[in-house]
N, C-alpha and C positions, 0 to 999 in steps of 0.2 A: 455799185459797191460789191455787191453779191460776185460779179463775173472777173475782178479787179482780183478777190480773194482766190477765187476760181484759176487765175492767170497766173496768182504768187504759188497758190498751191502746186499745179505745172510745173510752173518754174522752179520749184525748189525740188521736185521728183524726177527731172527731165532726163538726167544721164541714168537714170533705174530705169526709166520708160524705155530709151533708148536700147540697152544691154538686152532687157527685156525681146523688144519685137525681133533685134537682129540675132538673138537665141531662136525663137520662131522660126524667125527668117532662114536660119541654119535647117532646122528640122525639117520644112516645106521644101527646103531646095534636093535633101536628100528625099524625101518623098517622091518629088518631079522625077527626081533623076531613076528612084528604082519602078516610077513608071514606066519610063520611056525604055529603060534598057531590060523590060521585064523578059525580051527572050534571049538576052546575055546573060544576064543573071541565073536561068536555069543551067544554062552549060558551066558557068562560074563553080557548080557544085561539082560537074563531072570534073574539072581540071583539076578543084582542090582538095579531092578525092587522091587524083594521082600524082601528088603530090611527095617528093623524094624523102623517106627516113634522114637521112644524113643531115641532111640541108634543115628540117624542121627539129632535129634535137641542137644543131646548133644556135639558129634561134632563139629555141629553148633557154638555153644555158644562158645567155645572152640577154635574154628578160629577167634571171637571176643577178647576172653581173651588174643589171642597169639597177636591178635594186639595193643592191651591195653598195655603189655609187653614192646611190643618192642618200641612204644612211650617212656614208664615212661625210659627203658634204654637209648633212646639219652638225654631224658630229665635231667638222672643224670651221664649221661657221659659228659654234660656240667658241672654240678653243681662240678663236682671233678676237674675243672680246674677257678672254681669259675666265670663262666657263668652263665646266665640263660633264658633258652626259653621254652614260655609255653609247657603243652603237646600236644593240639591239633597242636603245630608244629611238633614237634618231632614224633608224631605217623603218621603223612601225610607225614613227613620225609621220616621215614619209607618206607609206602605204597609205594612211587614215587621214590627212591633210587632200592628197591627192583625190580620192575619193570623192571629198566633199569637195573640190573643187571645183568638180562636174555640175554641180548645182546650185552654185552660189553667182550672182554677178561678180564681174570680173574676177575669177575663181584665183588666179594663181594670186592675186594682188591682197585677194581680203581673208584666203584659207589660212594667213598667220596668226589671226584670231580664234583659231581654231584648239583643240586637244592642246590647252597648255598646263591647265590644271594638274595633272599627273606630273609633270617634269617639274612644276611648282612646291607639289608636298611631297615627291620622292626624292626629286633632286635639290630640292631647296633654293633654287634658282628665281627670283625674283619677277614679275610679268615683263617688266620695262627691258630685260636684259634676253626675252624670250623675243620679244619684239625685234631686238634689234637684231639678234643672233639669224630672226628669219626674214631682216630683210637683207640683212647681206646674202642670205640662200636666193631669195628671187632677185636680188641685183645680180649676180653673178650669173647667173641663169638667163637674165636680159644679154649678158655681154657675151656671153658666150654662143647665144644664138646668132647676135649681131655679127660676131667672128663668124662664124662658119655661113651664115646667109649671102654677106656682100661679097665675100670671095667665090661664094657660086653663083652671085650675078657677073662678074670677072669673068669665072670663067667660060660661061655659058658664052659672054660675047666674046673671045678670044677663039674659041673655037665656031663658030661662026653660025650658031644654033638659033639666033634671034630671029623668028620667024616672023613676017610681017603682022600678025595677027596678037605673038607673044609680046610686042617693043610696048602698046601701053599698058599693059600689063606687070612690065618689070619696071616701067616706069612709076606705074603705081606705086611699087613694093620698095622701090629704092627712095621716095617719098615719106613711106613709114616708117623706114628704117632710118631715115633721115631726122624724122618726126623726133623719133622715141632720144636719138642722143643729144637733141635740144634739152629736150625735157630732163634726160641727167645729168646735162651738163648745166641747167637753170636751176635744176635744183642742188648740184655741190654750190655755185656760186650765189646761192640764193638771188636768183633775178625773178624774170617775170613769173614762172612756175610757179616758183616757190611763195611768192607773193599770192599768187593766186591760191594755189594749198590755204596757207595760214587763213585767208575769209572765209574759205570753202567749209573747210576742216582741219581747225585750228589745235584737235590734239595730236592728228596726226602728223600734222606742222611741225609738232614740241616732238612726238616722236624722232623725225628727220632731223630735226636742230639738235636733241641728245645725241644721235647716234654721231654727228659730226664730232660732237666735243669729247666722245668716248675713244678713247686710249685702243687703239686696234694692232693685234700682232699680222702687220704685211704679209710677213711670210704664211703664217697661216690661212690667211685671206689669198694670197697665192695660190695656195693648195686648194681651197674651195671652188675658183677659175678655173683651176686645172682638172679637178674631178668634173665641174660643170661640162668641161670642154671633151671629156671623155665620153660623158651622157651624149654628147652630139653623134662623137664617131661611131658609138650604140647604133643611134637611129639611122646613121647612115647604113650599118651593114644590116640594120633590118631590112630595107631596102631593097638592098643589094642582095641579100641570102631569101629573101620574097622572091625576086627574080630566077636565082638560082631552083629553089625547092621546086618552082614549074615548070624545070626543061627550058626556060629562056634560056639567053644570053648574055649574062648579068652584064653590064656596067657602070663602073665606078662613078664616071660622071653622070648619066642618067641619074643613079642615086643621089647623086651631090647634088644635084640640080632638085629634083623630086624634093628632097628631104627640105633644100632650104624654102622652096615653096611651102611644104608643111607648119615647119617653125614662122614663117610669116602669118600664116592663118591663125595658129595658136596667141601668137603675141598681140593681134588684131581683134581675136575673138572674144567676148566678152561673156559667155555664159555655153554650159553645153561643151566647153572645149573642142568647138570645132565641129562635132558631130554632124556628118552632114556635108557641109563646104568642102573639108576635106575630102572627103570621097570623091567628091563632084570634082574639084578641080585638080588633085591628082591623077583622077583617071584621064582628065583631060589630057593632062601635060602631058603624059606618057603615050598617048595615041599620038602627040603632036611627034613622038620621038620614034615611029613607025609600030609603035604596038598597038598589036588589035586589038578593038573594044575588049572583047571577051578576056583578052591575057591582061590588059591593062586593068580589068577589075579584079580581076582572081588577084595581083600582085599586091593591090589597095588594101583587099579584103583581107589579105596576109600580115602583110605589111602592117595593118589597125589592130590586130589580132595580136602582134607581138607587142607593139606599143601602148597600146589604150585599151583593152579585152583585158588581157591578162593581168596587167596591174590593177585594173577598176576591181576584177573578182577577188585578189590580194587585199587588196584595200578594202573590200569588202568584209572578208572574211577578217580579218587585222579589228576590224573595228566590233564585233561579233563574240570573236573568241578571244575573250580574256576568261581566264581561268575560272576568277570570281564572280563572272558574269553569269546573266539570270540564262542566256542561252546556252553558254556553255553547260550550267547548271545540268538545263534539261537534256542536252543533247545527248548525252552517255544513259540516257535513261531510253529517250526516244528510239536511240539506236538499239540498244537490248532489246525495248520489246517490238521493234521489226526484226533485228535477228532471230527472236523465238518464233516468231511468226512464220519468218522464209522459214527456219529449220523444219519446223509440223510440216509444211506445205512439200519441204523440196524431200522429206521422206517419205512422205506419205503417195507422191506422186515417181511413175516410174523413172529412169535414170535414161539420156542421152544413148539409143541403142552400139554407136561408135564409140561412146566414149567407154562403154561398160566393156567393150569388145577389149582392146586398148589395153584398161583397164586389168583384166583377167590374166593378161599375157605378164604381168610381176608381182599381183597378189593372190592369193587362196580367195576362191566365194564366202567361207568362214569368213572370213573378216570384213570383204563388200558388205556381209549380211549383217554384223554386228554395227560396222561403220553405221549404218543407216538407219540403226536400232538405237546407238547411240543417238546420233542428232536429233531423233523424236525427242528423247527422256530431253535431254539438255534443252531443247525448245521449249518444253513443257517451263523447264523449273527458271530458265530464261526469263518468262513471262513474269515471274514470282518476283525473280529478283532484279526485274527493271523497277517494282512499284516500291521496292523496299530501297534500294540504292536514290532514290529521290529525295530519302529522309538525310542524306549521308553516314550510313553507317557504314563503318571500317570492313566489318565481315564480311555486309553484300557487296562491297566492292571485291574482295578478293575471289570472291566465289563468282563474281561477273567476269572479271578477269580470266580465272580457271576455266571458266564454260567457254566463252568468247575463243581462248585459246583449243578449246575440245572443238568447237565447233568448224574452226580453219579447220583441223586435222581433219576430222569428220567427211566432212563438204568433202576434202581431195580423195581421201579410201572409197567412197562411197559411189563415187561415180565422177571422180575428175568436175566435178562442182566447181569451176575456178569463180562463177560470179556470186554466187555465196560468200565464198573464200573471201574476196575483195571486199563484201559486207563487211565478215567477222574480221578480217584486217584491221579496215576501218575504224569498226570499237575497239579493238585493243590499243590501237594510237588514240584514241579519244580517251578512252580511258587512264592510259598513262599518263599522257598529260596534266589529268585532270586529278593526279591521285592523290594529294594533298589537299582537296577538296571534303575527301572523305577521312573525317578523324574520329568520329563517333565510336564509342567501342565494339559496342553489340545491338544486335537488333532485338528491344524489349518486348520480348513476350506476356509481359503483365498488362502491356497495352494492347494486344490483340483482342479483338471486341467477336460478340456471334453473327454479327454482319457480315465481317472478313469471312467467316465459314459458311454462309448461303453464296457469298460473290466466287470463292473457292469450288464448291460444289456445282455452280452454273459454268463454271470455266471447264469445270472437267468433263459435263454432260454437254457441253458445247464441242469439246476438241473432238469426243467421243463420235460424237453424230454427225460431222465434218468429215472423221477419219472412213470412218464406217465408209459415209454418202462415194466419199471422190477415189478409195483403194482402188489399186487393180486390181481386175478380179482375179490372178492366178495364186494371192495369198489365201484366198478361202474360195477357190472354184463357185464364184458365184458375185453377181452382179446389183450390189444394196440400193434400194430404190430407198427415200426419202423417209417413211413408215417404215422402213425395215431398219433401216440406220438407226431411229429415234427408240424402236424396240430393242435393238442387240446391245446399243450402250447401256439401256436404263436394268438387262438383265445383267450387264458387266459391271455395274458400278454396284450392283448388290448382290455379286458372287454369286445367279443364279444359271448362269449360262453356259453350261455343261455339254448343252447339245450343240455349241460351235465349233465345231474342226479346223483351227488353223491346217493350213498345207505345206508353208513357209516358215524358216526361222526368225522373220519380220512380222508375218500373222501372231504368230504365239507371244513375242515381245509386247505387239502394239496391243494385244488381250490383256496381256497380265497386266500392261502399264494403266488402264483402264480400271483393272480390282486393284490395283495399289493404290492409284487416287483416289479411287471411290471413297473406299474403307479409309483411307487417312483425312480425305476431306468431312465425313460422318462425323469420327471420331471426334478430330479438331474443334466442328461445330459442338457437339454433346459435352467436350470438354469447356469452349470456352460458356457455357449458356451456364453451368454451374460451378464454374470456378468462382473463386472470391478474388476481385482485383483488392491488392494491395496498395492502394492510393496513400501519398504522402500526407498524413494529417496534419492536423494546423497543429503550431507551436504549445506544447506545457507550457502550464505556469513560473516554470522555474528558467526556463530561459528566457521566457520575457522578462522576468524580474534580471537576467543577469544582462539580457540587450541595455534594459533601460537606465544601467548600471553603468555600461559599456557609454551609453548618448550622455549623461551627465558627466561624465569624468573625458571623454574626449569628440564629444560634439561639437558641429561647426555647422548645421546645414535647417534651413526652415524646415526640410524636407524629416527630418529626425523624429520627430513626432507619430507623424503615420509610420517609421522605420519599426518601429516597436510596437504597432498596431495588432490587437490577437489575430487577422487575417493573415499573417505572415509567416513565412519560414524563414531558419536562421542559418546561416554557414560561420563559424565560431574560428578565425584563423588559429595555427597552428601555436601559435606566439602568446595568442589570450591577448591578442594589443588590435581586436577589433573584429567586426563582423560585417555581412552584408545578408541587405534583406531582400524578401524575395517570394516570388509564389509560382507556383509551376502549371503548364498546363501539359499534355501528350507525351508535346517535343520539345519543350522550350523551360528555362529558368527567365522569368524575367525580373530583373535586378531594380531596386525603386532609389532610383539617384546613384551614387558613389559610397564605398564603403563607409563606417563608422570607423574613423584609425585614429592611432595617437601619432601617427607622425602622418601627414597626409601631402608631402611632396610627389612630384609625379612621379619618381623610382620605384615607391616605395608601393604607391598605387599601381604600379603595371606588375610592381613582384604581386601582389595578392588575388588579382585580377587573374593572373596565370594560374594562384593556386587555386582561387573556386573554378574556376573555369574547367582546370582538371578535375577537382571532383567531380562536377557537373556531368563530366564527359563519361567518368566511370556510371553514374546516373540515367547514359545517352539522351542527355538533355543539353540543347545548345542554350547558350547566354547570352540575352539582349538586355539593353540598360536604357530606362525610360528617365527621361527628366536630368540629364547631367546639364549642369553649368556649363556656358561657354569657356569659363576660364580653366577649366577641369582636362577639355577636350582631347589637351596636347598628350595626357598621358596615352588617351584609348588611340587616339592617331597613330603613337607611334608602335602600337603594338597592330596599324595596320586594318584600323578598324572604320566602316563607314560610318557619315551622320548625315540624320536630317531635322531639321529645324520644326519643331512641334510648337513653338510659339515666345512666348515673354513674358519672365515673370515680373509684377510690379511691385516695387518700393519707396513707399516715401521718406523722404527725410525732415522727423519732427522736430527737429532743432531749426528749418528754415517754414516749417508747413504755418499759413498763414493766412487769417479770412479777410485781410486787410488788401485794398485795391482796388484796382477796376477789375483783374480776374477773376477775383472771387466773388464779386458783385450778384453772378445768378444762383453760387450756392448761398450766397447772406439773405437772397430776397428768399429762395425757398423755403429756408428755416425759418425767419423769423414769421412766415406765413404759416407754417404749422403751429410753430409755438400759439398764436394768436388763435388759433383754432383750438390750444386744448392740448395739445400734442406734449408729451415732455419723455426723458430720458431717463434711464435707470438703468444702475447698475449693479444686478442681484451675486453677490460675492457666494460661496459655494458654502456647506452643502445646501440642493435646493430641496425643495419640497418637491411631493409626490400631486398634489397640487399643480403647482407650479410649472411642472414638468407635463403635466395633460395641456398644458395651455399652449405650451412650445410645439408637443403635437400637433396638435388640431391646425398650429401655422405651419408646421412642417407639411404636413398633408396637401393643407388648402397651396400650399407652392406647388409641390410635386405635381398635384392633379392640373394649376392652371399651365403650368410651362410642361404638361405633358413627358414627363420625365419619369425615372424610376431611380432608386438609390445607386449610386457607384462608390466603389472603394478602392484600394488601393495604394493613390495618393493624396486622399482625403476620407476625411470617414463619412462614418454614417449616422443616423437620429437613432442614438445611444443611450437610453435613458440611465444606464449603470453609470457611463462617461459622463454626460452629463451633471448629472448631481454634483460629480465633484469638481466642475469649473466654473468660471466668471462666467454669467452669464450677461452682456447687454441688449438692453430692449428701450423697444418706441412704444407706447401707450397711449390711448385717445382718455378722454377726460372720465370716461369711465372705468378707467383701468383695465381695459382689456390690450392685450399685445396687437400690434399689427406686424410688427418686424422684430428678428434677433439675431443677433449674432454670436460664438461662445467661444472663449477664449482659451487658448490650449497653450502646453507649455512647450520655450523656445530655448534651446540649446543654446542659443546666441547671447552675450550680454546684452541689457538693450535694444535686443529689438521683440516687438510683440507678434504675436502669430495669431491667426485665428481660423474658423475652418469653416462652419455652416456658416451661410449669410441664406436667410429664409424672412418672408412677407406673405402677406396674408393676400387673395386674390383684390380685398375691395381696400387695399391699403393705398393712401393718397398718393400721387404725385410729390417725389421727393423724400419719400420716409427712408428710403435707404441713405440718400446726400444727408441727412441729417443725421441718421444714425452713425456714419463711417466717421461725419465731421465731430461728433459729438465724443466718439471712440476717441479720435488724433485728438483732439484738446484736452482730455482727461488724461493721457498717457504722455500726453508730452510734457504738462504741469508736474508728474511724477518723473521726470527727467530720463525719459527714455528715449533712444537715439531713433530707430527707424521702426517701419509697422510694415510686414510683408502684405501684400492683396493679392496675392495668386497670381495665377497664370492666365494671361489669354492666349487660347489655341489658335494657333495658325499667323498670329500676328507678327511682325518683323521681319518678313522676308521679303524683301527691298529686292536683292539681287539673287535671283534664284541658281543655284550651282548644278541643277541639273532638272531632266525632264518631269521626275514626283513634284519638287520645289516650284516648278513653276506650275504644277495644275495643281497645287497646294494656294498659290500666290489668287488665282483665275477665280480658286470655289470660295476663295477669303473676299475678294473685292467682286465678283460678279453674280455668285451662283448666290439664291433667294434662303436656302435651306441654311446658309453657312450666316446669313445677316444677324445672328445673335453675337458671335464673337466681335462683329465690327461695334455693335451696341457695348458692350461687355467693354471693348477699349475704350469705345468715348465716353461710359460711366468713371473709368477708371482714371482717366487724362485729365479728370475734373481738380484732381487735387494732386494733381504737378509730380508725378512721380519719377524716377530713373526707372529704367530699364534693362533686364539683365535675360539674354537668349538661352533658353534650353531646347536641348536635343533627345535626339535617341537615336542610340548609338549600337551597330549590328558587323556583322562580318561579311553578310554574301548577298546580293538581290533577290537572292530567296527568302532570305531573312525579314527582307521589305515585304516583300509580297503579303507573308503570313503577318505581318506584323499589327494591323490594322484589328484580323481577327482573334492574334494573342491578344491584344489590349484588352478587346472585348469581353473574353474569359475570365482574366487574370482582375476585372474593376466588377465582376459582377459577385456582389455580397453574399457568399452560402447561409 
């Protein structure tokens, strides 16, 4: 039996197996190959070395146009199913489809599962219509290979090139090519294929049977063949212009020939796109056409280079750099502080002796001198303001900008610096790009701590004693060993160093730059150690009295309770028609649910959203929002905002909640097994006693200490004993009247439904005393005619289909990892008494926002 399962299991993995080894297979073949040809391959480099300008920017250009293509074809493989999505989607489509194709079995056939999410919630375009839109991309892309492949088997044997060795060969290929238009012509007329599909893979079945029955504009379906068919003539004169850029003697057929060998490999290949085979057996071909090893690789190598090189790094980068991305994030940061880094370095060290030559013959040495003086200081404050642009503030980006731009100039006065230059380039395009990224106003000096000024002060005794160590010696006639370097900075940074003689108008600079940071990094430290930070205090009595004014008269949310909690700050709209609550930590405002409004449509919430938001910003505090409704989401969507799924909150409904059954059979036996023990219920109505209230302790405690825990706030409270006194408190008691478990009852904005907040047990409290208590709570509340009872939240629960890579290692620490197994607990306490389910998120703008977010939480729920 065992090997039976063994055989099915095989058998149902066997075309994965397959895809699989013949990827290997690809890889070991170019392996062999760049063994054997290890001393072509050396000259390979000298040939594609001298390699012709002309011929390789046309290329170039050529690898542009092929991606221009392949854009405009998803763009009107939508338009023929009467979609529509710009081109710059469709051509990053592209890019980032192609990519992953490289790495998925059968890549081109199963990458339309890929990046459809964005064209989903930007363009509003449905999954099923994303499907189809890309499989008329790779149909059309099958036919248009098949056009251009079989007529270069034609003509190959028309011209009379079938070498004895090539005929099974093309016999092969004209087999496959044979293969493949059964197979489309089986599956329009639904015959054997198709038949087979549907047992195989029966949605992709329904996919192919929808796209038949869908309404397709020809003409534009025309268009997407003919762009396909243009991507071919590309590949051909990559080919062909391969040939060219090495001095051969290009020709057209050779290419046509060459190329449709490639597209049979690609359409036969199953993983890896060929990597490998191809090589091997285009070099082959092309030797068979009198080219020598050596030129036949070098053309390969070219030739791969315009087609699969360059778009993989596209494609690479396409998937990388979005704006909002956590890489992009850091990349304009990364890049300043190696810009500041080359600047110290390439001033500090002497200049190219030609180029300085050069150089003097159009500018003044004044100005080489300052140039160079310049690029220090700006390296310096470079450094500063790569760690400050991280946070996204407005200013350090302009001032990274401004430097970035001083320091191109810089680099060129200084000594014809070109590869500097192409550095600070660089960041200035990163940065532009990315300049909507920084909206923050200013960078808060009330947050600067005395840490920042020891890290300041080692930075500057660091540049110090580097600058010193590596100078040439004709700025100070004299050659700084390690010990002398560590002495001239530590007298420069405390303005004692009088007996230094610069000789140089760089020597004198790079000194005084040394007492200028010294003295203001001191400073800064002395300053920040007794300054008084201005931290945002917790909310007066008089606004929470007008929040909790604001939740009775237009509350709508279980959440509203903890909104008006004294932990809290308040942002009071313009209007007086609502607020939103909130606690701040550094950098962040973090927002507890959805405003408090009197009109709470999703317009009206994205108008107010905008306006805290901007307060905020004037605050340079960004806004994240913890615990929003799934039903809420669409507002923060469309203002562009991410989410991720923090877990489920549960509710029962007491109008159907019911201990009658077979389901309820193991809460009926627990209870009535306590009750027979002594056990009973009580329900102490408010104010309590002082009493009373040590007793709650002492079970408060005895929880906290057994489940290892300590109090959190935020969106829930804490063991309150002012709070408490004045609410319903329910309790379990053993026959001696002592508490074992409570729960207390807090007030719910909602008609209707009940809220509650602590649920605490005492460590030696029986089996079942909480089932009995929660059942005890719904029967009492539902006999007073109340609709629904919220139960909280469980973390990390409900994420079925994960939307991205957090989601699913969210999903992994939910169902696998040992530390996370109280939340699974937590649900299956909670599943006991039949409840609905409703998803909450948290909701941010940038993947940086994620990253911090774990440790905002942490700040923002621990109780002052």
């Amino acid at each position: 039996m065992k090997h039976v399962l063994q055989l099915q299991r095989f058998t149902k993995h066997w075309k994965l197996i397959l895809q699989l080894a013949l990827g290997v297979l690809s890889i070991l073949l170019a392996v062999f190959f760049i063994k054997q040809e290890r001393t072509e391959l050396v000259q390979v480099k000298t040939v594609l070395l001298q390699a012709k300008p002309f011929w390789l920017i046309s290329g170039s250009l050529l690898v542009l146009l092929f991606i221009v293509v392949q854009g405009w074809m998803y763009q009107y493989s939508f338009k023929a199913i009467q979609k529509q999505i710009p081109f710059k989607v469709g051509m990053l489509l592209y890019l980032k489809r192609n990519f992953i194709s490289v790495f998925i079995p059968a890549g081109t056939l199963t990458n339309l599962l890929f990046f459809n999410k964005a064209i989903e919630e930007k363009q509003g375009i449905e999954k099923s219509y994303i499907y189809y839109a890309s499989t008329l991309f790779s149909i059309c892309s099958v036919i248009s290979s098949i056009l251009v492949a079989l007529p270069a088997i034609v003509l190959l044997f028309l011209e009379g090139g079938l070498k004895e060795d090539m005929v099974f060969g093309i016999l092969g290929l004209t087999i496959i090519f044979g293969f493949l238009v059964y197979i489309v012509i089986s599956i329009i007329k639904k015959g054997f294929v198709f038949r087979q599909i549907e047992k195989k893979a029966p949605e992709f079945s329904r996919i192919l049977n929808d796209l038949q029955q869908q309404s397709i504009n020809k003409i534009q379906l025309l268009k997407v063949l003919l762009f396909s068919c243009v991507i071919e003539v590309i590949g051909i004169a990559h080919l062909y212009i391969a040939m060219g850029a090495l001095g051969l003697a290009p020709s057209l057929m050779v290419a046509i020939i060459g190329y449709a060998l490639v597209l049979i490999i690609l359409l036969s290949s199953p993983f890896l796109r060929g990597i490998g085979a191809i090589e091997l057996a285009l070099t082959y071909a092309l030797t068979l056409f009198n080219y020598s090893a050596v030129s036949a690789l070098s053309v390969v190598f070219l030739f791969r280079f315009f087609e699969f090189w360059s778009v993989m790094i596209l494609g690479f980068f396409a998937i990388l750099l979005k704006k909002d991305g956590l890489f992009m994030q850091l990349l304009a940061p990364i890049l300043l502080l190696f810009l500041g880094i080359v600047n110290i370095l390439s001033a500090l060290t002497p200049a190219l002796v030609y180029r300085l030559r050069l150089l003097k013959d159009f500018i003044p040495y004044d100005v080489i001198e300052v140039s160079n003086s310049t690029v220090l200081v700006v390296g310096i404050i470079l450094l500063i303001a790569a760690v400050t642009l991280i946070k996204g503030y407005k200013n350090a980006y302009y001032l990274a900008l401004f430097l970035s731009v001083i320091s191109l100039i810089g680099h060129l006065f200084k000594g014809i610096d070109y590869e500097e230059a192409i550095l600070a380039s660089i960041t200035i395009v990163v940065l532009l790009y990315q300049r909507k990224t920084y909206y923050i106003k200013s960078i808060p000096l009330q947050n600067l701590k005395w840490e920042n000024g020891l890290i300041l002060m080692a930075s500057v005794l660091f540049y110090g004693i580097v600058g010193f160590y590596i100078l040439d010696v004709r700025h100070f006639k004299m050659d700084f060993t390690l010990s002398e370097s560590i002495e001239e900075t530590i007298k420069a940074f405390v303005l004692i160093n009088n007996d230094l003689k610069p000789v140089t108008g760089f020597g004198r600079y790079f000194l005084v730059s040394i007492n200028l940071l010294g003295v203001s990094s001191l400073l800064y430290f002395f300053w920040s150690v007794f300054k008084r930070f201005q931290h945002a205090s917790e909310s007066d009595a008089s606004e929470i009295e007008i929040a909790k004014q604001m939740v009775e008269e237009f509350g709508n949310s279980p959440m509203d309770y903890f909104k008006t909690y004294p932990d809290k700050q308040f942002y009071f709209f313009k209007n007086n028609d609502g607020f939103v609550s909130y606690k701040t930590t550094k950098s962040y405002a973090v927002v507890l649910e959805n405003p408090v409004l009197k009109d709470i449509s999703s317009e009206v919430i994205q108008e107010k959203i905008k306006e805290f938001e901007s307060a905020m910003l004037f605050k340079n505090l960004n806004a994240v929002y913890y615990r929003i409704p799934e039903l809420s989401l669409e507002a923060y969507e469309t203002l562009g905002k991410k989410k991720l799924l923090l877990g489920e909150d549960a509710f029962v409904n007491l109008e159907s909640f019911t201990l009658e059954g077979g389901d309820a059979k193991p809460l009926r036996n627990a209870i009535n097994k306590l009750k027979k023990n002594g056990f009973i219920f009580k329900l102490n109505s408010a104010p309590q006693t002082d009493g009373f209230l040590q007793q709650l302790a002492y079970v408060s405690d005895s929880w906290l200490k057994d489940m290892e825990r300590s109090e959190l706030c935020f969106s829930q409270g804490v063991f309150d004993e002012s709070e408490l006194k004045k609410q319903t408190i329910l309790t379990i008691e053993n026959n001696d009247g002592r508490i074992i478990a409570f729960l207390n009852i807090i007030e719910s904005s909602i008609d209707g439904q009940v809220n509650f907040d602590l649920m605490r047990k005492t460590g030696d409290a029986p089996s079942g005393a909480m089932d009995f208590l929660f059942v005890e709570m719904m029967q009492h509340y539902k006999n007073l005619n109340y609709k629904t009872i919220n139960l909280g939240m469980v973390p990390l629960s409900g994420i079925e289909k994960p939307d991205n890579i957090t989601e699913q290692a969210l999903k992994l620490a939910y169902e696998k990892v040992k530390q996370f197994g109280h939340y699974k607990s937590l649900r299956f306490f909670k599943e006991k008494f039949n409840p609905y389910w409703i998803k909450v998120y948290a909701v941010y703008d940038t993947d940086l926002d994620l990253i911090n977010l774990t440790r905002v939480l942490g700040k923002v729920m621990k109780p002052k």
